[in-house]
C-alpha positions in Angstrom: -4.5 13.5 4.9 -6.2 11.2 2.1 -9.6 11.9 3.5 -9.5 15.5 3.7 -7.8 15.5 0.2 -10.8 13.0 -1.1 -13.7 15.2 1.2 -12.4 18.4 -0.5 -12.5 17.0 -4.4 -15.8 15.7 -3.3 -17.3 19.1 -1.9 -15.8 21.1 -4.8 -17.4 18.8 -7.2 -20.7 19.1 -5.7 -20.5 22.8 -5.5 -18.2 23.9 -9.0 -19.0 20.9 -11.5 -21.9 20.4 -11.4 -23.7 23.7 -11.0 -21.3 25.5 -13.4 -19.0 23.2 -15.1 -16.1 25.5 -16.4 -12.6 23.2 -16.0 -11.1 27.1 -16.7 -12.5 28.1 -12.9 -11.5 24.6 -11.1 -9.0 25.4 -8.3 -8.1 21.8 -8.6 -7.3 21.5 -12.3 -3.3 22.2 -11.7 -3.2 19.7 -8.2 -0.9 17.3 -9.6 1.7 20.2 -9.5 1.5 21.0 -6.2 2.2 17.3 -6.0 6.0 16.4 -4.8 7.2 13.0 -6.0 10.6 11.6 -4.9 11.9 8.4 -5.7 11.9 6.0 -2.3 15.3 4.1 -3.3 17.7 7.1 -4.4 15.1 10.5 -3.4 15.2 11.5 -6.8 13.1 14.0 -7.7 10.0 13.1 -10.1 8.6 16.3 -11.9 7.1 14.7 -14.5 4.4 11.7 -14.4 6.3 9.6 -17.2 9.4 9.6 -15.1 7.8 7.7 -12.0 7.2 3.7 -12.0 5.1 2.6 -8.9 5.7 -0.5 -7.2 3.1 -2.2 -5.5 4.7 -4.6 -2.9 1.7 -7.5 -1.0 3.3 -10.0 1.4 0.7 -11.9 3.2 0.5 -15.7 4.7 -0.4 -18.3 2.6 -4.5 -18.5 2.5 -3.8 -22.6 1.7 -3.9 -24.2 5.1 -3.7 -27.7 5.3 -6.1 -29.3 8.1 -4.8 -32.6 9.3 -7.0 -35.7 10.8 -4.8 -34.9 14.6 -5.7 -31.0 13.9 -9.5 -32.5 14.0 -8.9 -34.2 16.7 -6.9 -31.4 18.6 -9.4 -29.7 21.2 -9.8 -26.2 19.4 -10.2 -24.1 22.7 -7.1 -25.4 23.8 -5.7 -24.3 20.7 -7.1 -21.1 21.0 -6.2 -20.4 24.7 -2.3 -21.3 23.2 -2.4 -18.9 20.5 -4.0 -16.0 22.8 -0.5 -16.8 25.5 1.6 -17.0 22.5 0.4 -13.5 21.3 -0.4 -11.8 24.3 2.7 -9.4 24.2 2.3 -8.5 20.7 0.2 -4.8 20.0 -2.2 -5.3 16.8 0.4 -3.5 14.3 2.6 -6.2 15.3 -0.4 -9.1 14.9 -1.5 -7.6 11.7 2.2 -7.5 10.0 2.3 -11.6 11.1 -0.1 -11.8 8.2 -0.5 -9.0 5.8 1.8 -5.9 4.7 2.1 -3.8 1.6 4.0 -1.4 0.6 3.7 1.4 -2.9 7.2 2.9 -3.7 7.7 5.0 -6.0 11.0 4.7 -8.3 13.3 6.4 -10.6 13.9 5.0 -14.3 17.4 3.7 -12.9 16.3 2.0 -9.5 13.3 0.2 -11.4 15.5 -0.9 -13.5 18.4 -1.7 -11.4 15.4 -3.6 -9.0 13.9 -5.0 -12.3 17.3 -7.1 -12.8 17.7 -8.1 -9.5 14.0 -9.8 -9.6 14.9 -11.4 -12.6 18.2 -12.5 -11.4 16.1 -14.1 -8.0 17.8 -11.5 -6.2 15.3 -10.8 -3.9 16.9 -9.8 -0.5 
């Protein structure tokens, strides 16, 4: 959906904008309209730009790894062999979640807030 939203803006600004550019004639100029928000905690309608907060969540493993003098020593094919059985059953969504996931939310006044309490409170779970 993204790429045939961002191959569209693309084509119209090669043909409208900058041959002619009249914003009055741009079929794109009322898009965010046709834009439905909800809030992601309560499904709360957003209308209106001001009344959305975005939350931008990143969990990801630690990039600090720690390399021992027995993890020199280990034989690192051996290693590699172990973590190829250990994962062998997983499918790559399941691989890639072991060491990155996001999520963007979108909230309401009263769940960012609510959530805005809870993260200052430590509450994270």
């Amino acid at each position: 959906m993204f790429n045939e939203y961002h191959a569209l803006l693309v084509r119209l600004g090669k043909e409208i904008c900058r041959t002619k550019p009249d914003c009055s004639i741009c079929p794109i100029k009322n898009i965010e309209k046709s834009i439905e928000y909800f809030c992601d905690s309560c499904s709360k309608e957003l209308p209106h730009p001001k009344d959305r907060y975005v939350l931008d969540i990143k969990l990801y493993a630690s990039p600090e790894i720690e390399i021992s003098e027995s993890d020199l020593k280990k034989d690192s094919r051996e290693e590699i062999q172990k973590l190829l059985e250990e994962t062998k059953d997983m499918d790559a969504k399941q691989l890639e979640e072991e060491v990155y996931v996001s999520y963007k939310l979108n909230l309401c006044k009263r769940c960012r807030d609510i959530l805005n309490v809870r993260l200052k409170n430590k509450e994270f779970v």
